[in-house]
C-alpha positions, 0 to 999 in steps of 0.5 A: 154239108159244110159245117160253120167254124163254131158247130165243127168246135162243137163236134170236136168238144163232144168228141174230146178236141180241145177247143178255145171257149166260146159262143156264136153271137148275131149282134154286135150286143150279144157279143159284148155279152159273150166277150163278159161272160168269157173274162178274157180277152176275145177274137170276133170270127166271121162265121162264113164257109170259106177259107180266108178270113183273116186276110178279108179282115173277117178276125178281129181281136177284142180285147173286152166286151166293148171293143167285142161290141164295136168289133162285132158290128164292123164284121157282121154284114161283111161280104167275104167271098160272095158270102155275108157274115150274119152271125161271129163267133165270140172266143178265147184269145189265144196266142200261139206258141207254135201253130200245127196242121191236121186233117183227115179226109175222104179220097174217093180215087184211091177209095181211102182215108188220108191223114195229114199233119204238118208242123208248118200250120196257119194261114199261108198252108197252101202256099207250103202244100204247093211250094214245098209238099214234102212238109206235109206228110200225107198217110193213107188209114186202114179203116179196119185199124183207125187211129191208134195212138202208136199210129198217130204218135208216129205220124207226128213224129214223121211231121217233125213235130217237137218231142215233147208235144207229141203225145199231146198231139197223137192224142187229138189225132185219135180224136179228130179221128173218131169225129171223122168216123162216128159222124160219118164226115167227109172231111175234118180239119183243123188248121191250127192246131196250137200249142200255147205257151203253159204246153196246151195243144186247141183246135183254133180252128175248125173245117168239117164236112158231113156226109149229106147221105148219113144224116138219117144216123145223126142229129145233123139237121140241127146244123142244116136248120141254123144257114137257113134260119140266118141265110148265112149259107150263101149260095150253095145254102139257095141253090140246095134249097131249089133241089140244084147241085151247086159248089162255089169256086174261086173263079169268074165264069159261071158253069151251068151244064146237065149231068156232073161228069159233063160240068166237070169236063166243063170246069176242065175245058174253061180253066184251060181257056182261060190260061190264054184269057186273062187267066179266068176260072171257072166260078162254079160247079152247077149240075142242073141234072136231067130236067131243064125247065124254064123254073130250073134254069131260071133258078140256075141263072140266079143263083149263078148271076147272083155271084159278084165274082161272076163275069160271064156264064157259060150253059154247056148241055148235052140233050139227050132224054131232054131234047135241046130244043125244050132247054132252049124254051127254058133259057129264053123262059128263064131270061124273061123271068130274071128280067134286065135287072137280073141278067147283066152279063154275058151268057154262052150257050153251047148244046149239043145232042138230040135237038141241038138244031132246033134249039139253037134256032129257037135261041137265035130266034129270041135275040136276047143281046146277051146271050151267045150261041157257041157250036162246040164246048172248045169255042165255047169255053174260050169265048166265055173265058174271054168275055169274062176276062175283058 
């Protein structure tokens, strides 16, 4: 489970990770309040899950309560991403004297836990990861040891942070570390952390992910209440809500397909198409698992279709206890269900396996205009890849 910018604050504030002050707020008259309450001068953060904000125009500074008003209603109801900001966080302003990077997270290939800290934080740390990734120093983290303070101060000196900061830092990264492992998160970021101009080191922002399998330890549901009381969840929020495995990605095709590690090879084989089409990718990771009813399918497509970024869906489906035939009923069940309204690009459907005969006849049979049946996952992906280009 993804965490807003404001509740990952306020695990770091539980754990001791200094954070700026600061409310959420869901009208623009909450925040006036907010901005009142805090004295000072304010920044207005769209509280959405995804990176980007602050170049979508998500960040606003306000410097009092009335342009936190006037700041607040032009954010709120913002489309950042395909995901609307219906609540802001109200916080602090601060400036930064300098802006660092750090994170702990889960890799699940070396079966490890990785820190990483660069002193080159901010918005452009992606484009450093890319362009220059020895900027980054990146350390594996016996789980056994942890974070010790001679480690973390280590680390910091390895990234090349100044001298004087970096007890300072060590011990936010002896924190963030005990964030990571006392809530059982696959993820903790901070990006950036800021030293301010009276030597002050804050977390100016926050990204955490929590284990969706350790919540029975912790108060997590809290968390999970708040996107489905505003809706702020986007897509992933819907399609969790309707038993779907579903991850948002910056692309244009939509993927559905049944079982993960075939919808990865999806995602795999239409990123690769798309390199001589325009340069489309993929737009999702949509596992619908075994069952392929009409009510599933009907609720991967529209959670799918209901992606702006989305230009054309491609179902790759593999029958196997689930006969292709019977997913076949299921789209042809589902495209009625949306509706004209609710289908307005192109899908590809590629099936394979038991039935695979049967159901591209029942397919073909049903003549939907939209709807093209492609024989292999190769032809498929390059089709879908170009439809989506075009």
């Amino acid at each position: 489970m993804d965490l807003f910018e404001y509740q990952a604050k306020e695990l770091f504030a539980r754990h001791g990770v200094p954070v700026p002050r600061g409310r959420v707020a869901s009208t623009p008259e909450e925040a006036r309040a907010v901005a009142a309450e805090l004295r000072t001068p304010t920044v207005i953060k769209a509280q959405v899950k995804t990176g980007g904000r602050g170049k979508a125009g998500g960040v606003r500074p306000a410097p009092g309560p009335a342009s936190a008003e006037v700041e607040a209603a032009r954010v709120l109801g913002m489309d950042i991403k395909g995901l609307t900001a219906l609540t802001v966080l109200v916080e602090q302003a601060t400036v930064p004297l300098e802006e660092y990077y750090a994170a702990y997270l889960v890799d699940r290939a070396g079966g490890a836990f990785i820190a990483i800290v660069s002193a080159e934080g901010g918005m452009d740390i992606e484009e450093v990861a890319a362009t220059r990734p020895d900027a980054l120093v990146t350390t594996p983290v016996d789980p056994a040891v942890g974070m010790d303070g001679r480690s973390a101060r280590l680390l910091a000196s390895r990234a090349g942070l100044p001298a004087d900061v970096q007890d300072a830092v060590a011990d936010v990264l002896v924190r963030l570390w005990r964030v990571l492992v006392e809530e059982d998160a696959l993820l903790v970021e901070v990006n950036p952390l800021a030293v301010t101009p009276d030597g002050r080191v804050l977390a100016l922002d926050g990204k955490v992910t929590l284990d969706d399998n350790a919540a029975f330890r912790h108060g997590h549901d809290a968390f999970a209440e708040v996107p489905a009381a505003h809706g702020a969840a986007g897509l992933e929020a819907r399609a969790k809500a309707r038993g779907l495995n579903y991850v948002k990605l910056d692309g244009e095709v939509g993927v559905i397909g049944n079982g993960a590690g075939l919808v990865m090879s999806t995602l795999d084989v239409v990123a690769y198409a798309g390199q001589s089409s325009g340069g489309a990718r993929p737009a999702n990771f949509l596992d619908i698992g075994g069952g392929a009813s009409a009510q599933v399918m009907a609720d991967a497509l529209e959670i799918v279709l209901s992606d702006p970024d989305v230009r054309a869906v491609l179902v790759n489906v593999f029958g196997g206890i689930t006969a292709c035939d019977a997913v076949a009923h299921g789209i042809v069940s589902a495209l009625g269900m949306l509706g004209e309204h609710g289908v307005r690009h192109p899908i590809v459907v590629r099936l394979d396996g038991n039935s695979a005969e049967a159901g591209r006849a029942v397919l073909h049979a049903a003549g939907h205009p939209l709807v093209r049946v492609v024989a292999t996952m190769d032809a498929a992906a390059e089709l879908a890849a170009s439809l989506a280009a075009a």
